[in-house]
N, C-alpha and C positions, 0 to 999 in steps of 0.2 A: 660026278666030279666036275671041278670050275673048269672052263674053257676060257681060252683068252679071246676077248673085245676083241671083234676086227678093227682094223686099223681106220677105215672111215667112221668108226662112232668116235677111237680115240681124236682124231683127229678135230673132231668138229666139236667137240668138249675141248680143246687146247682152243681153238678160233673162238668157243663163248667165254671161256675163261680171260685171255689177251682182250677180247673185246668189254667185258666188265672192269678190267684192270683200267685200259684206256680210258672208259667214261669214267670212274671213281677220280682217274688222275686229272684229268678236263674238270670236273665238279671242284675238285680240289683246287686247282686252278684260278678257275672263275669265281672260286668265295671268297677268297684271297685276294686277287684282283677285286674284287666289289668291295671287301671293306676297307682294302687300302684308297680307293675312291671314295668309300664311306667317311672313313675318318682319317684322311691326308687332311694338314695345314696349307690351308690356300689364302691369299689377300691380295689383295685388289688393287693394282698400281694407283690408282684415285685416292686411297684411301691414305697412304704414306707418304714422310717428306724424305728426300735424300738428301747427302750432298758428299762433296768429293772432296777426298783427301789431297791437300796442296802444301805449297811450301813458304810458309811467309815469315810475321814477327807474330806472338803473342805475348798481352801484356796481362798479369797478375793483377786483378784490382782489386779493391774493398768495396764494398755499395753504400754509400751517403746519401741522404735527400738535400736538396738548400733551394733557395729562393734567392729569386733574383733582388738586388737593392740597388739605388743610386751608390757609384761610387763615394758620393760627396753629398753631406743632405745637412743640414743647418736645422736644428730646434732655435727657433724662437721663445721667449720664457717669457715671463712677465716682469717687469721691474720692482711694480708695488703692487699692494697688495689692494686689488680696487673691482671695477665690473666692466665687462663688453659693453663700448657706446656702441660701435657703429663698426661692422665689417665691410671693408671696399673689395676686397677683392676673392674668388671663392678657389676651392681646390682645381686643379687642375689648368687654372689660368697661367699665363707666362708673367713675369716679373722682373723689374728692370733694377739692378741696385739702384738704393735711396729711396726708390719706390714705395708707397704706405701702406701698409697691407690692413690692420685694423686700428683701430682706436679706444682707448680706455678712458675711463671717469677718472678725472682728476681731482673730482670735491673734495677728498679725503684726506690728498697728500697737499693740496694747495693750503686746506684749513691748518695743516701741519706745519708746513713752510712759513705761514706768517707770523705761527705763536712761537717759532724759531727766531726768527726776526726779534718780535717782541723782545723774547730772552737774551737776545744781541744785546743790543740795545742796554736792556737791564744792566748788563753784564759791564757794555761800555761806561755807563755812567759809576758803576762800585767800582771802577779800577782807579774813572778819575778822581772820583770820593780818597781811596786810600793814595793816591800821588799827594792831594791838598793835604790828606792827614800829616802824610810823613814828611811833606816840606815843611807845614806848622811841627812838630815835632821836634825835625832838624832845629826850627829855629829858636825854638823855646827852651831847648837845652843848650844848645852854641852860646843863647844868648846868659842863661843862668852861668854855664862858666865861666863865663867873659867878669860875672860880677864876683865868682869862685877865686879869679882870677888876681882882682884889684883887692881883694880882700887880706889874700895871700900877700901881697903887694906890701899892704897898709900893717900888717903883721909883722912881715919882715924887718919892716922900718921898725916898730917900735924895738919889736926887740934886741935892735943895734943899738935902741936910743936906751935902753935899759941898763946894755954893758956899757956905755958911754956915763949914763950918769953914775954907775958903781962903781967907776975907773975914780969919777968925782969926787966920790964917799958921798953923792946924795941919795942912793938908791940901794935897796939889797936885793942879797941873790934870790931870796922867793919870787922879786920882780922877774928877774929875766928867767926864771924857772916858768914863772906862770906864763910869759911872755913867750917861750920856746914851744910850752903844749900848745900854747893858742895857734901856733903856727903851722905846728905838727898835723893836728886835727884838721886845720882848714885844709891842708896841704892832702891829707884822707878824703877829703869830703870831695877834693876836686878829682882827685882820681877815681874814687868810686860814682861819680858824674860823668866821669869822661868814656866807664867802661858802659853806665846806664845807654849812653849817646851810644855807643857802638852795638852794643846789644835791642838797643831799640832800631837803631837803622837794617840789621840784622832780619829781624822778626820781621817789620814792615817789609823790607825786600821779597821776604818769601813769600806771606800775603799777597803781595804784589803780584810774585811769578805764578803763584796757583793761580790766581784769577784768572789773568793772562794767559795757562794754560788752559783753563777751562772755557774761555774766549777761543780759543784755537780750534778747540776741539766742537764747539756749536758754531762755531764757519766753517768747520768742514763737512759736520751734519745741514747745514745749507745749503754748502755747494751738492753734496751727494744728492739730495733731495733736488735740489734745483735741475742737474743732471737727469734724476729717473725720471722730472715730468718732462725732461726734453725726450726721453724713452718711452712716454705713456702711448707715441704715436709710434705702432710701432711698425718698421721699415727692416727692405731687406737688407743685407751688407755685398748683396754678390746677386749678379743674373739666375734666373734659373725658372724653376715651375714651383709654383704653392702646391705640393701633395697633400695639404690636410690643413685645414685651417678653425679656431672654433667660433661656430655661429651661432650661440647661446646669448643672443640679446639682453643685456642685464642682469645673467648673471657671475657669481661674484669670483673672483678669481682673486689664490693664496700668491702671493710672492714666490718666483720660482718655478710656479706652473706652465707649463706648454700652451701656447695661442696658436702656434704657426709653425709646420714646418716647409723646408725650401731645399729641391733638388734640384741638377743638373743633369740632366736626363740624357747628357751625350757619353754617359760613361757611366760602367754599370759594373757592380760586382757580386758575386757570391756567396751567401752565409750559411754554410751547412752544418749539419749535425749528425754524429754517426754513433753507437753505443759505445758506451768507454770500455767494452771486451776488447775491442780496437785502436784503446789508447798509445800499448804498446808500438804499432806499428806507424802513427802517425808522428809527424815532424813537418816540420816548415821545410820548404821550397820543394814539398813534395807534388810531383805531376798530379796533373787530375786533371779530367774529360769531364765537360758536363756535355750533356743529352736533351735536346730541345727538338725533339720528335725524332726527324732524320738525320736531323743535322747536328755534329758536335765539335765543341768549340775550347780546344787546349786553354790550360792556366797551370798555376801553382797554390797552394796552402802558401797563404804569408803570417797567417797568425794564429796561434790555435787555445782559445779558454782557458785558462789553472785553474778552473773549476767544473764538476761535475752535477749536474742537477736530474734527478731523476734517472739516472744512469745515461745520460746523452754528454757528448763532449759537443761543444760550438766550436767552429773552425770557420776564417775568411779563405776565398781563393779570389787570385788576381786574375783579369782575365785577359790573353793575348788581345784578341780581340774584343775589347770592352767598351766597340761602340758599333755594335755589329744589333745589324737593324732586326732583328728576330727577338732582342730582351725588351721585358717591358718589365715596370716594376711586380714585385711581389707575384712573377711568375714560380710556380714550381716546378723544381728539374731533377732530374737523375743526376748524382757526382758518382762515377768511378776512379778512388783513389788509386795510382799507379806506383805498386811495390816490389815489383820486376818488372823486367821484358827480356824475352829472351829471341833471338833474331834468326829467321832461317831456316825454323824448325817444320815439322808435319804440322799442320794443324787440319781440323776441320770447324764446322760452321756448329756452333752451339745449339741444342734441341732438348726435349723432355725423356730424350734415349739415354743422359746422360744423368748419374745419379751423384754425382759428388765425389764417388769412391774411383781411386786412383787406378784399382783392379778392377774390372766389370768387362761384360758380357755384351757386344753388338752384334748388328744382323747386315751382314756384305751382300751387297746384289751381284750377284754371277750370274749369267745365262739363265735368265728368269726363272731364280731358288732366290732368298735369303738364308744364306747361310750362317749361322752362330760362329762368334768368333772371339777370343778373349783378346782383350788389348789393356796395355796400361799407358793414363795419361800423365800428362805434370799441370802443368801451369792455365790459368782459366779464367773465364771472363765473361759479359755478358754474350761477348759475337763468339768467341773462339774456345777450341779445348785443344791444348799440345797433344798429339802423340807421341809416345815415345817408344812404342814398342807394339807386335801385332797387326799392323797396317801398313801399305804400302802407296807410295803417294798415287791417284787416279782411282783407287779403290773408291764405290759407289757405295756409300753407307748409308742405314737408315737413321735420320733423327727424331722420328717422330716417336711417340710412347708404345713401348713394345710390352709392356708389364702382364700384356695377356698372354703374349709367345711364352713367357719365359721358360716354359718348360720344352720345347719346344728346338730342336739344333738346325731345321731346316724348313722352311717354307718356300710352300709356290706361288710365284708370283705371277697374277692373272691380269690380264691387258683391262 
């Protein structure tokens, strides 16, 4: 029959029992603890940027590129149409108004100017030609009716002496019949003389005035010509620097062409370009910051393109400071157009932790964790992002790219 275990076997089977329980739970324990050691998130205070949430202004911008320009720049062109004799003066020189900057061949338009001349000339002598015609004219008709006139005269008479002798009964009436035609007719002939006179003074006159205008018109082909060789030398109108000058010795330059241009390098302004998706939002005397490394320098849009080329809109900005010694020309700069500000708000320092999206996901330092944390922002920029919600101002945030964490709610952060 079974007899019962004395109590010191039970007992020390309960003390190996308890004592395997314990190491299983210890084992348990320590595998636990080792792989949460194994694979915890940890990063390397070295390795991330922070920065603190504070309470300032953030402004909305748009991103533009432009280059710097002389406020003020003067193209030189060419008068006529000739070649480079002789350049005096090269780019980058200073330049005094009246000053001569290059010089052009004049063989071309001098050869011009004389057979100009010549054609004066021509022109003078047919005008006085038809003055001598129309006085002989005037005179040779004045004079014919003068004898139209005496004729009329000598008519007259007879045919009174006609009714005079038929009054007598020495004459009849076919006399003074034939005597009245003759009178009639002559008295036709002088009228139709008198209108020739008018009608020839007439015609001459116009003659006259064409010439005369065509005289007009080759002296002021003179003077103009006379002019552009007083412009072949060609000078500034205003102080300033030669930016660009052409030094092509002999050759041939079109009328209208650029030789020279001429700035004032104490004032500068802005020519940017930004995609026309952004047309919408631009307008004249809107704010804009341009960005010349560290330092940046307020203005306005004063003028913006009505044209679109290759999807880029051109726009001027004025600039507050537009003789601020850090422009030179044809530098290239950063514009941020400014299409809000809002004043006061959370913001922090702008980073690559930051995706665009109004909702998103950052990493807070608390008591060496980065913790996960959703926030929503508003308004944004190249320095700043609003918050507006999720964060509280002093909070120690990460900016640098976290896109490895992202699965990730908590990390440690190791010195």
């Amino acid at each position: 029959m079974d007899r019962p275990l004395p109590s010191a076997i039970l007992a020390s089977e309960k003390r190996k029992w308890w004592t395997i329980s314990f190491l299983m739970a210890l084992v348990l324990l320590l595998a636990i603890w080792f792989l949460r050691q194994v694979f915890r998130s940890e990063l390397s205070a070295s390795k991330i940027s922070t920065a603190m949430v504070e309470r300032g202004s953030v402004t909305n911008t748009i991103n533009a590129t432009g280059e710097v320009l002389p406020e003020f720049e003067e193209v030189l062109s060419s008068p006529i149409a000739a070649s480079v004799q002789r350049v005096l003066l090269d780019a980058g020189q200073k330049v005094n108004a009246g000053q001569s900057i290059l010089t052009l061949d004049k063989s071309s338009i001098t050869t011009e100017y004389e057979k100009l001349q010549f054609l004066i000339e021509s022109k003078e002598n047919e005008i006085h030609k038809l003055r001598l015609d129309l006085e002989k004219s005037y005179f040779d008709i004045k004079s014919s009716n003068q004898i139209k006139q005496l004729r009329i005269s000598n008519l007259t008479d007879m045919v009174t002496g006609a009714k005079r002798l038929y009054k007598a009964g020495g004459g009849t009436m076919e006399d003074i019949e034939q005597a009245e035609l003759n009178l009639k007719v002559a008295q036709l002939e002088k009228k139709q003389l008198e209108n020739e006179i008018s009608s020839k003074q007439k015609t001459m006159k116009i003659e006259l005035r064409e010439a005369e205008l065509a005289l007009a018109i080759q002296r002021n082909e003179v003077s103009a010509l006379k002019r552009k060789m007083g412009q072949a030398d060609i000078v500034a109108s205003r102080t300033g620097v030669v930016t660009w000058v052409n030094q092509n010795i002999g050759a041939s330059i079109q009328q209208g062409e650029a030789l020279a241009r001429i700035a004032d390098l104490s004032s500068f302004k802005v020519a940017g370009s930004v995609s026309d998706v952004q047309l919408e939002n631009l307008h004249t005397n809107m704010p804009a910051v341009i960005r010349i490394g560290e330092k940046q320098l307020k203005g306005k849009v004063i003028n913006i393109s009505p044209s679109v080329k290759n999807g880029i809109v051109s726009f001027d900005v004025r600039l507050e400071e537009h003789d601020n010694s850090l422009l030179r020309p044809n530098m290239k700069v950063e514009i941020f157009l400014i299409t809000a500000v809002h004043e006061k708000t959370m913001r922090i320092t702008n980073g690559a932790a930051f995706n665009g999206s109004n909702l998103q996901d950052v990493f807070v330092v608390t008591k060496g964790k980065a913790v996960r944390t959703k926030i929503k922002t508003g308004l944004s920029n190249f320095d700043y992002i609003e918050v507006l919600n999720g964060l509280n101002v002093g909070d120690q945030v990460i900016v640098s790219d976290m896109n490895t964490y992202k699965n990730q709610s908590e990390i440690v952060i190791s010195p």
